[in-house]
C-alpha positions as CSV (number, residue, x, y, z in Angstrom):
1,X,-111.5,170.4,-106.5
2,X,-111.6,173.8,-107.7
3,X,-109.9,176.0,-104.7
4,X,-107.1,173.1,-104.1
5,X,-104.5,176.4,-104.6
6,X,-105.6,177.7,-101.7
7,X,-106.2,175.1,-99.4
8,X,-102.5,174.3,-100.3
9,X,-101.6,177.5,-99.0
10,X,-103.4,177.6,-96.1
11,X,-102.1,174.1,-94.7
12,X,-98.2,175.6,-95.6
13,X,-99.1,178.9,-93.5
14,X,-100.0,176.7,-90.6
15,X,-97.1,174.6,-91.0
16,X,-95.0,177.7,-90.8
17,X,-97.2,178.8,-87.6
18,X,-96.3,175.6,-85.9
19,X,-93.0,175.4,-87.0
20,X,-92.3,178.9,-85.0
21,X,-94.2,177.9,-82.1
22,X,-92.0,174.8,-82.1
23,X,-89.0,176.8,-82.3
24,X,-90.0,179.5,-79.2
25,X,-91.0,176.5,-76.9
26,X,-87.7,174.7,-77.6
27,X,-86.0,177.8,-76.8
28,X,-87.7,178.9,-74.0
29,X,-87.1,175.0,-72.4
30,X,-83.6,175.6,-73.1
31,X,-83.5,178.6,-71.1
32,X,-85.4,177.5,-68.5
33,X,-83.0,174.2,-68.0
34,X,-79.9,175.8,-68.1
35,X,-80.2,179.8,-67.3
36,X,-76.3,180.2,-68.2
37,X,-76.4,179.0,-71.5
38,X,-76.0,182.2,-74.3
39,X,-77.3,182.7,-77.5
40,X,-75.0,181.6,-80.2
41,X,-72.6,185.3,-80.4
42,X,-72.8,186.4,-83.7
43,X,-69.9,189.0,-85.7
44,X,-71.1,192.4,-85.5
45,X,-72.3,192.9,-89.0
46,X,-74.3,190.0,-88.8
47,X,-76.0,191.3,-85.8
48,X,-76.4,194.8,-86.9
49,X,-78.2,193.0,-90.2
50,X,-80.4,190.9,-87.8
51,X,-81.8,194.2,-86.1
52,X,-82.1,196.1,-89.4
53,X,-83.2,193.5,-92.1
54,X,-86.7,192.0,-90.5
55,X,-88.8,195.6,-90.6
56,X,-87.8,195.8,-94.1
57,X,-88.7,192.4,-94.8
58,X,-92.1,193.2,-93.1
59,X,-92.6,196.2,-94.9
60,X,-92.0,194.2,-98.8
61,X,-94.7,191.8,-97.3
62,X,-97.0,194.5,-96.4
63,X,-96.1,196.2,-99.9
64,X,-96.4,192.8,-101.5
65,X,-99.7,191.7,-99.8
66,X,-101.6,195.1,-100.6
67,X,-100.1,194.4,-104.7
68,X,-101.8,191.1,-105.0
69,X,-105.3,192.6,-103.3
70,X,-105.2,195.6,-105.6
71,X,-104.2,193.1,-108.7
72,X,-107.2,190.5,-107.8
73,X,-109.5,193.4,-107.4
74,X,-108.7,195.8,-110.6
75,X,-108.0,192.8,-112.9
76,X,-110.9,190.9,-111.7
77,X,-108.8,187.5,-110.6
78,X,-111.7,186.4,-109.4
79,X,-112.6,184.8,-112.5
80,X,-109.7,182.3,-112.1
81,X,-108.8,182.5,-108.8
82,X,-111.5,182.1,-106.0
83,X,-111.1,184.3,-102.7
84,X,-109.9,181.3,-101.2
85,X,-106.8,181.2,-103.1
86,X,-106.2,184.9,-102.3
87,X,-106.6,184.3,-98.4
88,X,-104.1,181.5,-98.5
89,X,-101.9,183.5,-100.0
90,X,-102.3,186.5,-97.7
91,X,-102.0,183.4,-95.1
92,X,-99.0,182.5,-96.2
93,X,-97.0,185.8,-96.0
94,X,-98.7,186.4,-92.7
95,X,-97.3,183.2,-91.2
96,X,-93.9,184.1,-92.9
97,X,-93.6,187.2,-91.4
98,X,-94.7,185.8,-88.0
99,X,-91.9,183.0,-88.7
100,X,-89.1,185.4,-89.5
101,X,-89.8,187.1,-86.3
102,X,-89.9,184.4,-84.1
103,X,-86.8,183.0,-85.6
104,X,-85.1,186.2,-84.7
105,X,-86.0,186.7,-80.9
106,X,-85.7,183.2,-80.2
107,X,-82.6,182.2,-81.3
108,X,-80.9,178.6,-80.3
109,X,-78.7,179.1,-77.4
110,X,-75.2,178.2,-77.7
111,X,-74.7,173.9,-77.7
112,X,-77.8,173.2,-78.5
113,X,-78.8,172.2,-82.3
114,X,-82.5,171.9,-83.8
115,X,-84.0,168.6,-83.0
116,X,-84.7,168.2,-86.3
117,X,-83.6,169.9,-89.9
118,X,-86.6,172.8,-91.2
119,X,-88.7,172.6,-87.9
């Protein structure tokens, strides 16, 4: 199987898509179950990084994304890497990105710990 790369890729950008929906639908149970619970309170530095590190995060994906488009097309990757393989890694970063910033408007509220580790 010649484009297994990307298929590979593909199936751990959807993971990542379903891992954040997981994660938003837990939360938003939570909330609805017990409307006094907080969000975990974080020290100020943490949460002035929390507002100031995810656009820049976006932006390196953006950079990085339009890199490896530009490098497939002016090296002509195509010979050893099928588009495929280029979607699933523009996939991937997508569903990153999405990830990151679900993970950061939803977070757990305080008492209440993932049902299970990664998800």
């Amino acid at each position: 199987m010649r484009h297994w790369t990307g298929v590979a890729l593909v199936v751990a950008a959807a993971w990542l898509v379903r891992a954040a929906l997981r994660q938003r639908n837990r939360v938003r149970a939570a909330a609805v179950r017990d409307t006094s619970a907080q969000a975990h309170a974080l020290h100020p530095s943490l949460a002035m990084l929390g507002d100031i590190l995810p656009p820049l995060i976006l932006l390196a994906l953006a950079v990085v994304a339009a890199q490896i488009v530009l490098a497939y097309a002016v090296l002509g990757a195509g010979r050893l890497f099928s588009l495929l393989d280029l979607g699933g890694f523009l996939a991937l970063l997508a569903a990153y990105a999405f990830w990151m910033i679900v993970k950061t408007q939803y977070r757990e509220v305080a008492g209440r710990r993932p049902s299970s580790p990664g998800a």
